[in-house]
C-alpha positions in Angstrom: -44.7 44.3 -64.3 -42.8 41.2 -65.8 -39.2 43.0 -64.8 -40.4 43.7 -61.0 -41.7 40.0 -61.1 -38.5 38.6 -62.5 -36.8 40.9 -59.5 -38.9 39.1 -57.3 -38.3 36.0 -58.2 -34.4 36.7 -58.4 -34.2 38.8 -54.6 -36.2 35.6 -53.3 -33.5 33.1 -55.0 -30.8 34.7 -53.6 -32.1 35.2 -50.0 -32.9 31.2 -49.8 -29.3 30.5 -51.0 -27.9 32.6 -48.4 -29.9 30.8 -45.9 -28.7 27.0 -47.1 -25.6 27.2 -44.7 -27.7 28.8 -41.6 -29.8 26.2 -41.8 -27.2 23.4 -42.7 -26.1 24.2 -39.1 -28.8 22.6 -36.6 -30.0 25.5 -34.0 -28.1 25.1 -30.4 -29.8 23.9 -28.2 -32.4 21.9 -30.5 -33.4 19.4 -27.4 -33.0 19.4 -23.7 -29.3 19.6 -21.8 -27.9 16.9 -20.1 -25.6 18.0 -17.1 -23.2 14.9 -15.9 -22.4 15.5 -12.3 -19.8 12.3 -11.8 -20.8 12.0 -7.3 -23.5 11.4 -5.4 -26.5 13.8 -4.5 -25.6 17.0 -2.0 -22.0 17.7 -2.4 -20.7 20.8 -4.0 -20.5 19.7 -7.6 -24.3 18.5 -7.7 -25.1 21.5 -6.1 -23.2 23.9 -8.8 -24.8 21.7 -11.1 -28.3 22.4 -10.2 -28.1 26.0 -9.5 -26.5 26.6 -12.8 -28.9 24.0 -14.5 -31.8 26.6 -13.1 -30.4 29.8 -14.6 -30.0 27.9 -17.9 -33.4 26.4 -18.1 -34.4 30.3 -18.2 -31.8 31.6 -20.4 -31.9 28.1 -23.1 -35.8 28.0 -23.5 -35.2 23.8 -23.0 -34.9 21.4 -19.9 -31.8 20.8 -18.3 -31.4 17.8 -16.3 -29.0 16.9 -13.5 -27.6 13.3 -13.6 -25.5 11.9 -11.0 -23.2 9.4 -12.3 -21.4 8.6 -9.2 -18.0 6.1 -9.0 -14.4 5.6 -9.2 -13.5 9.2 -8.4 -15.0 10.8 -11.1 -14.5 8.4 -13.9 -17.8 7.0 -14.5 -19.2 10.3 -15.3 -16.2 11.3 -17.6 -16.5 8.6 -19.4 -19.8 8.6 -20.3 -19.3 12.2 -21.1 -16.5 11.6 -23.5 -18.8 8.9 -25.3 -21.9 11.4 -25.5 -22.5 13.6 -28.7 -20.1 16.5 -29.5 -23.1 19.2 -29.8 -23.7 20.4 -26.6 -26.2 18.7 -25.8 -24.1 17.0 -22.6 -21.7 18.0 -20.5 -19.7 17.5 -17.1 -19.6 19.1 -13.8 -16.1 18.5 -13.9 -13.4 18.9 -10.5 -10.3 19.0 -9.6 -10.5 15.2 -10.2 -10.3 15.3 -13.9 -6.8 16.9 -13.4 -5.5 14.4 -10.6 -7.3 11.3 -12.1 -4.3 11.0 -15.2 -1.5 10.7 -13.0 -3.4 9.0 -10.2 -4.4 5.9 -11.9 -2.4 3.4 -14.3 -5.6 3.7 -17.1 -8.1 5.5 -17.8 -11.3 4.7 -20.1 -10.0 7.5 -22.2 -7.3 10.7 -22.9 -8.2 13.6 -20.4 -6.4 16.3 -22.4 -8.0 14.7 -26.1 -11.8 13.7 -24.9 -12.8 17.1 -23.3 -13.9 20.4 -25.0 -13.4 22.7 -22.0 -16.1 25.5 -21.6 -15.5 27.5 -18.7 -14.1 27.4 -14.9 -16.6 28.6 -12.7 -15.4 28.5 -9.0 -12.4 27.6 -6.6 -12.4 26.9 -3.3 -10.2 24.8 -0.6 -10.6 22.3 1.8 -11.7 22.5 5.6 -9.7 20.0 7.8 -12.8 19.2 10.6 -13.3 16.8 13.5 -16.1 15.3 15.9 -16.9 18.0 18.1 -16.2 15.0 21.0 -13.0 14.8 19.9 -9.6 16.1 22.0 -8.0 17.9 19.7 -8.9 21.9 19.5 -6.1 22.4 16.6 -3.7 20.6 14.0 -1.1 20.6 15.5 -3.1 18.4 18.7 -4.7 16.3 16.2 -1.2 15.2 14.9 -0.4 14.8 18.8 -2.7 12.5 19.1 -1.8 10.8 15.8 1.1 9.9 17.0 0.2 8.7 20.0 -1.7 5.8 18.4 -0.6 5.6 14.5 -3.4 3.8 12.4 -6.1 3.8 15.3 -8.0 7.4 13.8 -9.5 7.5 10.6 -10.8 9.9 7.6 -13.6 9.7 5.8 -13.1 11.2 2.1 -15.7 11.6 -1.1 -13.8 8.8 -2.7 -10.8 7.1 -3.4 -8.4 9.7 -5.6 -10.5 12.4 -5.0 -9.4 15.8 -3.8 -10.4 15.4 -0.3 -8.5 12.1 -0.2 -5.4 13.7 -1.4 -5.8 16.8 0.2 -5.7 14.9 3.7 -3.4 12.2 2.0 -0.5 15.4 2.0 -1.7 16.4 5.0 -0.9 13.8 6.7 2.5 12.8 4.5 3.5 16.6 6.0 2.3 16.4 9.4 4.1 12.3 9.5 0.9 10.9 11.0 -0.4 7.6 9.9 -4.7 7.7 10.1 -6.5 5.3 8.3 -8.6 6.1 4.5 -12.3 5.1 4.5 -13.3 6.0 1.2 -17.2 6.6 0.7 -19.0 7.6 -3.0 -19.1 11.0 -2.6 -18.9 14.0 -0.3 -22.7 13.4 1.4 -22.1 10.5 2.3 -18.5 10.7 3.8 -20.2 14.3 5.7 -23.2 11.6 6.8 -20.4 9.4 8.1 -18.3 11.7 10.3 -22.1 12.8 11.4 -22.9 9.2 12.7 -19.5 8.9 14.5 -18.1 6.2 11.8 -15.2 8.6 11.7 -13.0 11.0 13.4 -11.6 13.2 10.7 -12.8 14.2 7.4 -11.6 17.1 4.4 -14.4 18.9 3.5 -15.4 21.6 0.9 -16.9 24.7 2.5 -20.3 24.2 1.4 -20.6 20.8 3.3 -18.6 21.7 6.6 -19.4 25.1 7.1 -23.3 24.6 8.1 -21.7 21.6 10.8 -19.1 24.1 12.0 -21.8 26.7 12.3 -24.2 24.6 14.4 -21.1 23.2 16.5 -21.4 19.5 15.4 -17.9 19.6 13.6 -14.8 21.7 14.7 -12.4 23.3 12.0 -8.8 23.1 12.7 -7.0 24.5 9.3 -7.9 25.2 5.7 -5.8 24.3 2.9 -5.8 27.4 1.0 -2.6 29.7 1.2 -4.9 32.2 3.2 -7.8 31.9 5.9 -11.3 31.9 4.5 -13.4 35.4 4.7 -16.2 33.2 5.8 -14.2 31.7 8.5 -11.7 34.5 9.7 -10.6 32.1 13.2 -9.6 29.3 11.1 -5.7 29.1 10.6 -4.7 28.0 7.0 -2.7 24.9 7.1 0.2 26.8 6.9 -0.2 28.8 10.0 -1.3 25.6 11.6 1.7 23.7 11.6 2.5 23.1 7.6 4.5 26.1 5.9 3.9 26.1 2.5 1.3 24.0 2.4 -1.5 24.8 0.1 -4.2 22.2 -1.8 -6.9 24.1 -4.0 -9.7 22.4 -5.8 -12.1 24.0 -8.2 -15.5 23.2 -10.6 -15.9 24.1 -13.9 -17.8 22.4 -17.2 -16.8 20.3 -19.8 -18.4 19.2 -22.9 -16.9 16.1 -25.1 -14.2 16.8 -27.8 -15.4 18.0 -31.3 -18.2 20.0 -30.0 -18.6 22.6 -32.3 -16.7 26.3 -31.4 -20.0 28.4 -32.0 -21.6 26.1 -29.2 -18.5 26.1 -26.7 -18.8 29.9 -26.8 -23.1 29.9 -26.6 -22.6 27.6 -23.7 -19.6 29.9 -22.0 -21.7 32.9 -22.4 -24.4 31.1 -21.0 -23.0 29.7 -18.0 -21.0 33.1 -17.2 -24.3 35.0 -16.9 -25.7 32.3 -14.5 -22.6 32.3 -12.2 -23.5 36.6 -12.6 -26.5 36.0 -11.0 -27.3 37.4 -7.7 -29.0 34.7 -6.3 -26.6 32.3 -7.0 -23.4 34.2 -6.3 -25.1 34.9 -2.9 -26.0 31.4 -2.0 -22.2 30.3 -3.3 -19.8 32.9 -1.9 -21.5 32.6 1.5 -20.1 28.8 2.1 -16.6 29.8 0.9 -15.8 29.9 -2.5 -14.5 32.0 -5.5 -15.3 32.4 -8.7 -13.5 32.3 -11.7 -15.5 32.4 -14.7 -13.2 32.7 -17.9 -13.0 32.1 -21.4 -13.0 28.4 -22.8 -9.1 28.7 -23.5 -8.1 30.2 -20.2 -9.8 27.0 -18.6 -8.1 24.5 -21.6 -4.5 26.3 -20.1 -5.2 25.8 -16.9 -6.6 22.4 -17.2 -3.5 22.0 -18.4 -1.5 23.1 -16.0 -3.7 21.9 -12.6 -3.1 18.4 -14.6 1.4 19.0 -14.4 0.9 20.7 -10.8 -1.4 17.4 -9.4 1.4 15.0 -11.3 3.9 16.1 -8.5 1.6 15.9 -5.8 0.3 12.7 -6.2 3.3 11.2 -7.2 4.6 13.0 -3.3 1.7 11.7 -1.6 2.2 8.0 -2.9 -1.3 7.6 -4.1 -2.0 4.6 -6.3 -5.3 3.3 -7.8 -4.8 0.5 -10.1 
């Protein structure tokens, strides 16, 4: 009886001492999820945000909430980001924006390639060159007819200064030779509410926001600026075919979380967020307004973070592009 006692006693000993570093390590997630979503309500990155912020509610057990941190292109949100706690805990809709943002502005709050744990890429997608359905011109090639007919007298709404859709039309229009004016708004809502209200003529949108205006006949497509049309929207020439070979400007979305977060949490929170982009539900709602996915592992999106950043260096430099 003593012996199996002392055994007890010793099996118990050992299985606590075993546990020390299990429990040295706080449990992921251990309070609610913060997703950063650096624009303003109803464009395509709050609307990844949310749908993914759904599927992990479920999959998490804890709250996930959407925060829209809208200004300077993406920056606000980054930054605060960057600042947050490296467990998890926050993270950031990130766009093609954290890629252009380095070479587009003469600072930055803080070091794209050092402050940011990357997680996973979830989508790409183009954008859809569109104009007033009042407007003249039926293709690209009249719209930059009519460009040059009266340089500076059209404008472009875009979802910010620096943004993709800004430099999307920006080399556009360096191709095409055209001069049409920038009105920047905060966001890609508010620059679709514009061109709605007849504030502007022209506007580069993602396919989520133009498709449901091209569908109901309020906006006309003239190109895409993917390499090839759209399966959603077979008519619709890509840039190339329009008037612009070679031409091609592709943005995507993907998640970040700030630098230092630990591995075993990058890879929870990949595996989490690759079974919601799985999801029927959501890859029905998504691939329907024109985009693809491209869910990968956290050092597939760290190389091509990498590279999107080199490949945006040239094109903004091209495009002449400044913010100070």
């Amino acid at each position: 009886m003593r012996q199996s006692f002392l055994m007890r006693r010793r099996h118990a000993a050992a299985a606590l001492l075993g546990a020390v570093p299990a429990a040295a390590q706080a449990p992921f997630p251990s309070r609610p999820l913060t997703i950063i979503v650096p624009f303003a309500p109803g464009g395509l990155a709050d609307i990844l945000a949310r749908l993914v912020a759904d599927k992990l509610r479920a999959s998490l057990g804890v709250a996930v909430v959407v925060e829209n941190r809208p200004g300077a292109g993406g920056i606000a949100g980054a930054r605060a980001v960057a600042a947050a706690a490296p467990d998890g805990h926050t993270l950031l809709l990130a766009n093609t924006n954290l890629a252009i943002n380095p070479s587009l502005y003469r600072s930055l709050p803080y070091d794209t390639q050092a402050a940011f744990a990357p997680v996973i890429l979830a989508i790409t997608l183009p954008n859809i060159l569109v104009v007033r359905a009042d407007m003249p011109a039926r293709s690209l090639a009249e719209l930059i007819a009519l460009a040059r007919e009266a340089p500076g007298r059209l404008n472009y709404a875009s979802a910010g200064a620096g943004t993709f859709p800004h430099l999307a039309m920006a080399l556009v229009l360096q191709r095409a030779g055209i001069d049409v004016a920038h009105i920047p708004f905060n966001g890609a809502a508010p620059a679709m509410a514009a061109i709605l209200a007849r504030q502007v003529e022209l506007l580069a949108s993602d396919p989520p926001g133009a498709i449901p205006q091209i569908t109901a006949g309020t906006l006309r497509p003239l190109a895409v600026t993917s390499s090839a049309r759209l399966a959603v929207l077979p008519d619709v020439p890509s840039a190339a075919e329009a008037g612009l070979p070679g031409f091609e400007a592709v943005g995507w979305q993907g998640f970040v979380a700030p630098a230092g977060t630990p591995e075993p949490v990058i890879r929870s929170l990949n595996a989490a967020i690759t079974a919601a982009l799985a999801a029927p539900d959501l890859r029905e709602r998504l691939l329907s307004q024109g985009v693809t996915f491209a869910p990968g592992s956290p050092a597939d999106f760290a190389a091509f973070l990498r590279q999107d950043t080199e490949r945006w260096r040239g094109a903004v430099a091209a495009s002449g592009a400044r913010v100070e």
